[in-house]
N, C-alpha and C positions, 0 to 999 in steps of 0.2 A: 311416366317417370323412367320405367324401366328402358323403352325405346331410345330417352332424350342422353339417357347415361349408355347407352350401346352407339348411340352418334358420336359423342364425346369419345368414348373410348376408339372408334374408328377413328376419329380425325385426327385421334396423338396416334396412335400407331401409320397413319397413313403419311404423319407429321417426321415419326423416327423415321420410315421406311427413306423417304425424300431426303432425310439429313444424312442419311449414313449412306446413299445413294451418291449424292452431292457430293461428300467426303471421299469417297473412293474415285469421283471421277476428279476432284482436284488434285487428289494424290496421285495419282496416275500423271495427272497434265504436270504436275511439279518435279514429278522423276524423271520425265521427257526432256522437259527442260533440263533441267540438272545433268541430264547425260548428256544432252547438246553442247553445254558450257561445260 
């Protein structure tokens, strides 16, 4: 039990880590943009 809920727990964290990962590099590609136009 304990192992299945330390898996769970890794995979939302390794879930935020990719999202806010993601988010930063949109944001970046959107302010490139934006400063091109």
């Amino acid at each position: 039990m304990a192992l299945g809920l330390n898996t769970v727990h890794l995979a939302g964290w390794l879930a935020v880590w990719f999202a806010t990962h993601l988010a930063s590099r949109l944001n970046g590609r959107i302010a490139s943009i934006s400063g091109i136009l």
